[in-house]
C-alpha positions as CSV (number, residue, x, y, z in Angstrom):
1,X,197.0,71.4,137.6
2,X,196.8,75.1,136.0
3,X,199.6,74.4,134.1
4,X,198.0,71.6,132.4
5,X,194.6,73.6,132.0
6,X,196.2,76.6,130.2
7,X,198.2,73.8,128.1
8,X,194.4,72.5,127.4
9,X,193.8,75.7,126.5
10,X,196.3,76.8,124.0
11,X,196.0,73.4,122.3
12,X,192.2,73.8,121.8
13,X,192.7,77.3,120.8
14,X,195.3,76.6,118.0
15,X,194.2,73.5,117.2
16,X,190.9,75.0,116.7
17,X,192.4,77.7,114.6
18,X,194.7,75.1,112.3
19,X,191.5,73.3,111.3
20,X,189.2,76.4,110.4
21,X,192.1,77.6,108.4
22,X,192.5,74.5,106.8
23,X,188.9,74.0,106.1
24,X,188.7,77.7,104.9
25,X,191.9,77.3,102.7
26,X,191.2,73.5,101.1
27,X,189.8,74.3,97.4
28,X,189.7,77.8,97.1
29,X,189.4,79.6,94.3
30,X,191.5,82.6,93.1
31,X,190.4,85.7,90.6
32,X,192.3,85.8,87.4
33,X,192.4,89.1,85.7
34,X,190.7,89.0,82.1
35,X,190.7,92.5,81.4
36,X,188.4,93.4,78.0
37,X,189.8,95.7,75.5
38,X,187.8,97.4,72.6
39,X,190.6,98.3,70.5
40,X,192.3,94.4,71.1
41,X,188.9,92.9,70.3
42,X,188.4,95.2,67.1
43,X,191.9,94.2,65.7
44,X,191.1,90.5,66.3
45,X,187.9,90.8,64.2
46,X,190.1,92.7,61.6
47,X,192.2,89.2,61.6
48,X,189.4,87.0,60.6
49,X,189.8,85.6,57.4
50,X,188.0,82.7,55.3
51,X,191.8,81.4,54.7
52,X,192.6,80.4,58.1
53,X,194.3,77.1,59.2
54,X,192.3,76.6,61.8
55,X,188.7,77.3,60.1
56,X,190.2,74.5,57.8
57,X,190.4,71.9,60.7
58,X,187.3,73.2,61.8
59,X,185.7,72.1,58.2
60,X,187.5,68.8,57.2
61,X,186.0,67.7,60.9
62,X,182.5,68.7,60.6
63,X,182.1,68.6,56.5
64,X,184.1,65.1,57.3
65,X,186.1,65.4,53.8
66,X,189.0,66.8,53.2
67,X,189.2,70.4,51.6
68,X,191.8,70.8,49.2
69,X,192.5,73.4,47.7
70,X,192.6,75.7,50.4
71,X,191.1,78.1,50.4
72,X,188.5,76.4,47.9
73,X,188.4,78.1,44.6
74,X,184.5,78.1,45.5
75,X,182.4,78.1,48.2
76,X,179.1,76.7,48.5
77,X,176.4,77.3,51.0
78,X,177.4,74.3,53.2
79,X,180.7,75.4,53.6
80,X,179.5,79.3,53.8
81,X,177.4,78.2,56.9
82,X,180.3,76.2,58.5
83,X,182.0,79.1,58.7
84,X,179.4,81.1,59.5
85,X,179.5,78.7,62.7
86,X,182.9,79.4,63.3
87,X,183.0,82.8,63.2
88,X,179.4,84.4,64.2
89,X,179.7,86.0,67.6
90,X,175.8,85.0,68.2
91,X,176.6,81.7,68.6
92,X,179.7,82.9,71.0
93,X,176.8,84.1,73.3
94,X,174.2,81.3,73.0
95,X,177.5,78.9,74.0
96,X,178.3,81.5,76.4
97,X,174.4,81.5,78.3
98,X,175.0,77.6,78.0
99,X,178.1,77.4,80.0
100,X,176.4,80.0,82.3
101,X,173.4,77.7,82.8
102,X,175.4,74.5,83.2
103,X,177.9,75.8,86.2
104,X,174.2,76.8,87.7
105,X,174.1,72.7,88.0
106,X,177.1,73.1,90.4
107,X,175.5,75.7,92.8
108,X,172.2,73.8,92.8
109,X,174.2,70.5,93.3
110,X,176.1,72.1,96.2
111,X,175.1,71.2,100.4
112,X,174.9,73.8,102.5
113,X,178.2,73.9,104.9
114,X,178.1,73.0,108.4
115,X,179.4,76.0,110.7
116,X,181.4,76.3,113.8
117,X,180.9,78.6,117.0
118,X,183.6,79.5,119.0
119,X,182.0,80.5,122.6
120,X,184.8,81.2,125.3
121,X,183.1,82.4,128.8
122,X,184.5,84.1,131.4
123,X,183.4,82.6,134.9
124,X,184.5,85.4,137.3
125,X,183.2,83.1,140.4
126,X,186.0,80.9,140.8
127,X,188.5,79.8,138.7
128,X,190.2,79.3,136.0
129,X,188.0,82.0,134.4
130,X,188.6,81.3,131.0
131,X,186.4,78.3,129.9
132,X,186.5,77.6,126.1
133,X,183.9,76.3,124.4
134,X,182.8,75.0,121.1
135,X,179.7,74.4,119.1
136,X,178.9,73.0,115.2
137,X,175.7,73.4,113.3
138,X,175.5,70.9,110.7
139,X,172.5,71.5,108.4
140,X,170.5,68.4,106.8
141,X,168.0,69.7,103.8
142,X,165.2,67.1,103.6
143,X,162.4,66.0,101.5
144,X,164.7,66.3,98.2
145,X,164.8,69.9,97.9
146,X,168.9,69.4,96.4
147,X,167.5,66.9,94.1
148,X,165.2,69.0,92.9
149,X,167.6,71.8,92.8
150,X,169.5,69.9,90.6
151,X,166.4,68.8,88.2
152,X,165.7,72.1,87.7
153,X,169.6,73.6,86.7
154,X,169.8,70.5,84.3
155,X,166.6,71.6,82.5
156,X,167.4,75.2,82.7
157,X,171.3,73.9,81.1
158,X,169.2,71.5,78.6
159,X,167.1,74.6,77.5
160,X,170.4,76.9,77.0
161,X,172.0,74.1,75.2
162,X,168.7,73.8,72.3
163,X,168.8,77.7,72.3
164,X,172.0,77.3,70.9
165,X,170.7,75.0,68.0
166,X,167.8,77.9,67.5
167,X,170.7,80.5,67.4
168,X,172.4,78.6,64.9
169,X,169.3,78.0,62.8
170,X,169.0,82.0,62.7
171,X,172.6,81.9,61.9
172,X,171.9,79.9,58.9
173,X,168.5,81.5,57.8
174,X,170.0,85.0,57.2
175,X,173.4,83.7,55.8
176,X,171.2,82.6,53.1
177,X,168.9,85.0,52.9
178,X,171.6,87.4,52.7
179,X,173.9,85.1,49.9
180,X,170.1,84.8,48.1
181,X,170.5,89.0,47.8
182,X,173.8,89.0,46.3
183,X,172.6,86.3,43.9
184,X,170.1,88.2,42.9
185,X,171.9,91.3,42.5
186,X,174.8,89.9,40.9
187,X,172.2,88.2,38.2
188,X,170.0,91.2,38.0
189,X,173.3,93.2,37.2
190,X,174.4,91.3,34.2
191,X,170.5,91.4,32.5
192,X,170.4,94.7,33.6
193,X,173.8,95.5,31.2
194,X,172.8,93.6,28.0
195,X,169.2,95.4,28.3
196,X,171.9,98.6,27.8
197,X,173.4,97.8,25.5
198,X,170.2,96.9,23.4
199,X,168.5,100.1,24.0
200,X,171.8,102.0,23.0
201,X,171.8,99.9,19.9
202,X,168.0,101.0,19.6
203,X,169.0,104.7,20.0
204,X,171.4,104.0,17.5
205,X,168.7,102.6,14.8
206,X,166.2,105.3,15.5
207,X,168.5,108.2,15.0
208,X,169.5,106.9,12.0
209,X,165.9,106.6,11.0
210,X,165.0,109.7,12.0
211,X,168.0,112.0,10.1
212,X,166.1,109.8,7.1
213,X,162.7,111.1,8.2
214,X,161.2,107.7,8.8
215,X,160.3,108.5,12.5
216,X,159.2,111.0,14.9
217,X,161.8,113.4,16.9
218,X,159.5,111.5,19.8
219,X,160.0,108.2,19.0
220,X,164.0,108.7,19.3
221,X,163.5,110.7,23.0
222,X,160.9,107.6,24.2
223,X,164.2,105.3,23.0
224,X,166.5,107.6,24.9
225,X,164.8,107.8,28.0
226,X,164.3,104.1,28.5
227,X,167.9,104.1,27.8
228,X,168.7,106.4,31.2
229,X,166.5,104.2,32.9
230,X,168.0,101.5,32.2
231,X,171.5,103.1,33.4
232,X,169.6,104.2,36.5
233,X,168.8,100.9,37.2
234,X,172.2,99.5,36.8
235,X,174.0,101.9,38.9
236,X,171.1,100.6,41.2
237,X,172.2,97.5,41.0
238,X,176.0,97.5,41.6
239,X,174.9,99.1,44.8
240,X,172.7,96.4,45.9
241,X,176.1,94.1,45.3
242,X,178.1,96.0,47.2
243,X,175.2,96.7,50.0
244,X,174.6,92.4,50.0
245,X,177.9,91.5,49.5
246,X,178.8,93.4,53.0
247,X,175.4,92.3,54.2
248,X,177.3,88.5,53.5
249,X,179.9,89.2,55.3
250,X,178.3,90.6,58.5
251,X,176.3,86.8,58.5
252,X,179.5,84.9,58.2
253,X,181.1,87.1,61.5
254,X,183.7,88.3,59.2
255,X,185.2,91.7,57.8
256,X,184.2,92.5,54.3
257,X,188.1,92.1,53.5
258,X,187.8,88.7,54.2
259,X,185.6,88.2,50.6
260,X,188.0,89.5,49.0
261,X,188.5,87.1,46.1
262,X,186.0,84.2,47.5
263,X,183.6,83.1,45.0
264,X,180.2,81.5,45.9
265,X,178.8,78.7,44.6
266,X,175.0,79.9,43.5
267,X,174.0,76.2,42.4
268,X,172.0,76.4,45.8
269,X,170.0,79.6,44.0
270,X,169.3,78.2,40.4
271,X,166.5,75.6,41.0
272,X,164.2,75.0,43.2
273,X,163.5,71.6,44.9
274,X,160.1,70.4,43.5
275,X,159.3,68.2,47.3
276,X,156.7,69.9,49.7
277,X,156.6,69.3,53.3
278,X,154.2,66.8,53.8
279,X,152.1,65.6,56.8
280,X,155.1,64.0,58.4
281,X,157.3,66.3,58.0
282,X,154.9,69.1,59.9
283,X,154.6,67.2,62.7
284,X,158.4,66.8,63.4
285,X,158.4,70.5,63.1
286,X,155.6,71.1,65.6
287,X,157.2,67.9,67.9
288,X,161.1,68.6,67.5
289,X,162.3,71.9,66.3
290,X,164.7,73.4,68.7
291,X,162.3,76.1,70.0
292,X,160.1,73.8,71.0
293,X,162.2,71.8,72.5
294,X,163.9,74.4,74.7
295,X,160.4,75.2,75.8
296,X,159.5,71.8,77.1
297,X,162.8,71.8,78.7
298,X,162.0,75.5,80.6
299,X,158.6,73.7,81.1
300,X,160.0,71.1,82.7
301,X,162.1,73.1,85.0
302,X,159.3,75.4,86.3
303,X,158.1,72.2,87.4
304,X,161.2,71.3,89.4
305,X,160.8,74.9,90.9
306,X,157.4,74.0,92.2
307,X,158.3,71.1,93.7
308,X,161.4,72.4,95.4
309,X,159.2,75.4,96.8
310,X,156.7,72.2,97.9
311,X,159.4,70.7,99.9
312,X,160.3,73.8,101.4
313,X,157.3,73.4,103.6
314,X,159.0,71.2,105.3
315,X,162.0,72.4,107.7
316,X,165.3,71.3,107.6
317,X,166.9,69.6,110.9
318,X,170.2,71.3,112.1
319,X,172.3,69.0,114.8
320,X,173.9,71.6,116.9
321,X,176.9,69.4,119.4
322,X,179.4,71.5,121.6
323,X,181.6,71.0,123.5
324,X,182.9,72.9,126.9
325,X,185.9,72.6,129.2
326,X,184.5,73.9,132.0
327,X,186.8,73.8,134.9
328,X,188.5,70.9,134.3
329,X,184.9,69.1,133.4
330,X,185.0,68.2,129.9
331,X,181.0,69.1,128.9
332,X,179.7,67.3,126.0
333,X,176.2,68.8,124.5
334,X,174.0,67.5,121.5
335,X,171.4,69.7,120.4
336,X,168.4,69.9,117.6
337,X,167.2,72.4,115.8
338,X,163.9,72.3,113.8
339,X,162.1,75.8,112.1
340,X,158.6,75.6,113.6
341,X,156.5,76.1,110.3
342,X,153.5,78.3,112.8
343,X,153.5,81.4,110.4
344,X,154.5,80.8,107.2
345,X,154.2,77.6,105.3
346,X,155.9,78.7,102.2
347,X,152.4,79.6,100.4
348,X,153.3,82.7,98.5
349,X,157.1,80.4,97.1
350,X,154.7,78.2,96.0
351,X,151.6,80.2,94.7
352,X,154.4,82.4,92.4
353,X,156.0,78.7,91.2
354,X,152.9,77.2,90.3
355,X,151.5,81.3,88.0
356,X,155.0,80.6,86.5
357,X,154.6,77.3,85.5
358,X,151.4,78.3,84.0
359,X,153.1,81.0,82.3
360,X,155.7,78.7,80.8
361,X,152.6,76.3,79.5
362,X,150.4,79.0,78.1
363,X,154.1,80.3,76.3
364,X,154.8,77.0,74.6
365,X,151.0,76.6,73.6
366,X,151.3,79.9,71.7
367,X,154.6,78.6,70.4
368,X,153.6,75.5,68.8
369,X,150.6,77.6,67.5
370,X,152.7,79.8,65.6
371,X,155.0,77.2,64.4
372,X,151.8,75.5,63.2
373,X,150.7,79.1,61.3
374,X,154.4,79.6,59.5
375,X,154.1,76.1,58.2
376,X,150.8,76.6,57.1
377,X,151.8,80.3,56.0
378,X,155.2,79.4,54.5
379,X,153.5,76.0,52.4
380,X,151.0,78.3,51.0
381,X,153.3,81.6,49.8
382,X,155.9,78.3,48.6
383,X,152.8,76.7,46.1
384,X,152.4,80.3,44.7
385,X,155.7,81.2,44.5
386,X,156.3,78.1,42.4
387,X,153.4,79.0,40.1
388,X,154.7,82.4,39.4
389,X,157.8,81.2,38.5
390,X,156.3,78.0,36.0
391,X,154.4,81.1,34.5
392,X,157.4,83.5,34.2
393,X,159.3,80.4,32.6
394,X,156.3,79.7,30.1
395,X,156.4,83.2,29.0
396,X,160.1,83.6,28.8
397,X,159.8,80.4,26.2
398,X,157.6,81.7,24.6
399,X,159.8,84.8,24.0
400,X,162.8,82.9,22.8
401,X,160.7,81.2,20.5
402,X,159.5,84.4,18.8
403,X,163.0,85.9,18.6
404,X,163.8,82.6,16.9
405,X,161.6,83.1,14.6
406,X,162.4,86.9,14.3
407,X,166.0,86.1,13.4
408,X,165.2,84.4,10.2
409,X,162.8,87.0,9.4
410,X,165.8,89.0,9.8
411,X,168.2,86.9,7.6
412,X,165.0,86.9,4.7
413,X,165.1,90.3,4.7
414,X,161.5,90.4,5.8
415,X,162.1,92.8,8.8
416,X,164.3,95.7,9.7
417,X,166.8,95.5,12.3
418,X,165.3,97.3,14.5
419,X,162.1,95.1,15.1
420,X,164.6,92.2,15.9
421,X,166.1,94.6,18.9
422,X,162.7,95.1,19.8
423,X,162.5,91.6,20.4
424,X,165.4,91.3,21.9
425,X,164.6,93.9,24.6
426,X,161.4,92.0,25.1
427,X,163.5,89.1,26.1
428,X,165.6,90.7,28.3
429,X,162.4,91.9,30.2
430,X,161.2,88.9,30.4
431,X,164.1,87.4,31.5
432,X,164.2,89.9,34.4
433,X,160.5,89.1,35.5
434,X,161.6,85.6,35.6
435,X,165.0,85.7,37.3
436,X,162.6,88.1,39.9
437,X,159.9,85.3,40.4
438,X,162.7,82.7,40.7
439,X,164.1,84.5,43.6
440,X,160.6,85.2,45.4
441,X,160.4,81.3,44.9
442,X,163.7,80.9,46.9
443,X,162.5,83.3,49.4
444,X,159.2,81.5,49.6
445,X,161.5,78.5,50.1
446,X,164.0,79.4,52.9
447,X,160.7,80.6,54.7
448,X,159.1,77.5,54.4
449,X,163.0,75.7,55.9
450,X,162.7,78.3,58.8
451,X,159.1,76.9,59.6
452,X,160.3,73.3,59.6
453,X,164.2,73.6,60.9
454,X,164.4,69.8,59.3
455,X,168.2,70.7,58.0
456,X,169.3,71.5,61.8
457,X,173.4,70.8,61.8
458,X,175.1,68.8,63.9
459,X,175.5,69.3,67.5
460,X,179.5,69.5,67.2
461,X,179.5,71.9,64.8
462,X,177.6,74.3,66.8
463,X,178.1,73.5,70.6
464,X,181.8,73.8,70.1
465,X,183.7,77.1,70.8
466,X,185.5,76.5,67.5
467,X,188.1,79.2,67.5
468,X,189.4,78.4,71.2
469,X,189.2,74.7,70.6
470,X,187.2,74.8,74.2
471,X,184.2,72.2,73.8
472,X,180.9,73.7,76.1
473,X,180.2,71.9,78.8
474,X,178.4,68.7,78.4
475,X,174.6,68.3,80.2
């Protein structure tokens, strides 16, 4: 009979040990080494070029046409922002926070494992003395705190996943405010040098008149002086290319190498859409811009968070069985376990949920009333913007018309050479006051897109990570 016991023994003992290590071992997950290097991550950006084979896939799919040549001999804003997309590292982190947020669905979705108790005792009465024992608690979560676990990780993961549309709606906004720049510069360069070259040919003329003695030694300096200006001013403003042009290139994620030779389209930058936002269009903005839709979903999952801290007032039930082999007498228990809820009822969980839910609603109500007040703000600098410009237009016309009619004066002989310059410099100045109030009108206008986000791109052009092919994971 003792031989059999201690057989009993050893087979409960390993046995027992075979199955923990077998539960313990079954799905485990191992570490895999991703060490970060500076200098590696450096020489990758380094790399990044608007030529690459596999931004070119990354276009023909989104753009859905095919791009040939490639690279394109020019690149519009479209294609500019698709790339942008591809390469921006702030759209790396919003896809980043989204992957984060999902795998929180798989914690929340998780049960809580049972767990097993080995109790030997040692009876030093009679014997055997060794009598092995065994116990299991296996947890049971009730009143639907795992499915409200899970409700609020989804809307958490749903709120990550629109951030990623608001990052990419940034993305876009500065690419083209920062394109609109080196427009501007680039244009404001090439007035800038004819306005030079008029005023040296003014210089010239008044010299000329003065060794005759037909004007003032003043007259020639006031000529001369505008004429350093007017170099000041262009040395200005093949700075501000080189300053926007590397301003470009940080919004597109690349290195300023990688504009060598690339040519923009500006056709996006020469006129201005004549549509306003109307009622309709103001009240997508305020119901389904991506800001606002994150909020509802971080709304919506303060409200899970309540209700889980609501069903934690209720206890979960353990079922505790065992088992002992006590002398030969196999001993079978089953035992309950409940938390007596005497002390604490979960009020202060549930107090904090419900000041943070309120939080979250008072947040989005200030949201949507700031929305409301770009709209309104952006609508109304848009509408004079456009009125600047129609007058800047008007005058420039006006201008023309006059060094028109200057020019034939000139060819009759009924004015000097000089007064048609004069003209012509009046021209040029006016052509810089309007090429200024056409960009404050394009300003005005990408203020007034950032207010209503109704050009939002696609979701697989931004919830992809593009350059490792990886697609984010879905909600």
């Amino acid at each position: 009979m003792r031989t059999e016991l201690v057989m009993i023994e050893s087979f409960l003992r390993n046995g027992l040990l075979l199955a923990v290590l077998a539960v313990l071992l079954t799905g485990c997950a191992s570490f895999q080494d991703k060490p970060l290097s500076p200098q590696q991550t450096a020489t990758e950006f380094d790399k990044r070029t608007l030529a690459d084979a596999e931004l070119k896939k990354f276009l023909e799919t989104n753009l859905r046409r095919e791009i040939v040549p490639w690279p394109p001999r020019s690149w519009d804003f479209q294609t500019l922002t698709m790339a942008a997309f591809y390469y921006h590292p702030d759209l790396d982190v919003a896809r980043a926070q989204w992957a984060t947020a999902s795998a929180g669905r798989v914690t929340a979705g998780q049960r809580p494992n049972p767990t097993i108790s080995v109790t030997p005792t040692y009876d030093t009465t009679t014997g055997p003395p060794w009598i092995p024992g065994v116990s299991f608690d296996v947890p049971i979560e009730t009143a639907g705190k795992r499915q409200h676990r899970i409700t609020q990780a989804t809307q958490l993961a749903e709120a990550a996943r629109l951030n990623i549309a608001v990052v990419a709606w940034q993305v876009r906004s500065r690419l083209r405010s920062r394109l609109l720049a080196w427009h501007a510069a680039q244009e404001n360069l090439a007035l800038l040098r004819q306005q030079e070259s008029l005023q040296v040919e003014t210089v010239r003329l008044l010299e000329g008149q003065f060794n005759a003695g037909a004007v003032a030694a003043f007259t020639v300096t006031q000529a001369r002086v505008a004429l350093n200006q007017s170099r000041l001013a262009l040395s200005e403003a093949e700075r501000q290319i080189a300053v926007t042009r590397a301003q470009t290139a940080d919004a597109l994620g690349v290195p300023l190498t990688a504009l060598d030779g690339i040519t923009p389209d500006w056709s996006e930058f020469r006129q201005l859409p004549p549509q306003l936002a109307d009622a309709t269009a103001r009240r997508q903005a305020l119901l389904h811009r991506a800001d606002i839709l994150s909020a509802l979903a971080d709304y919506a999952a303060s409200e899970a968070a309540l209700r889980l801290q609501i069903a934690r007032q209720y206890p979960d039930v353990h079922l505790n069985p065992g088992y002992q082999l006590d002398q030969t007498d196999n001993k079978w228990t089953l035992g309950l376990s409940v938390e007596l809820p005497m002390l604490s009822q979960n009020q202060g969980p549930i107090a904090e949920a419900e000041a943070k839910r309120a939080e979250i609603a008072a947040k989005f109500n200030a949201l949507q009333a700031r929305v409301l007040a770009e709209i309104e703000q952006a609508l109304v600098g848009y509408r004079a913007s456009l009125r600047k410009a129609a007058a800047a237009g008007a005058m420039s016309s006006d201008l023309d018309a006059q060094l028109r009619s200057a020019r034939g004066m000139l060819a009759a002989g009924e004015i000097p050479r000089a007064d048609l310059v004069q003209r012509q410099l009046e021209v040029s100045a006016a052509a810089l006051a309007q090429l200024d109030a056409r960009i404050k009108a394009q300003e005005a206008f990408g203020a007034l897109l950032d207010a209503l986000q109704s050009q939002l791109p696609e979701p697989a052009a931004i919830e992809t990570n593009a350059r490792s092919q990886t697609p984010s994971p879905k909600p």
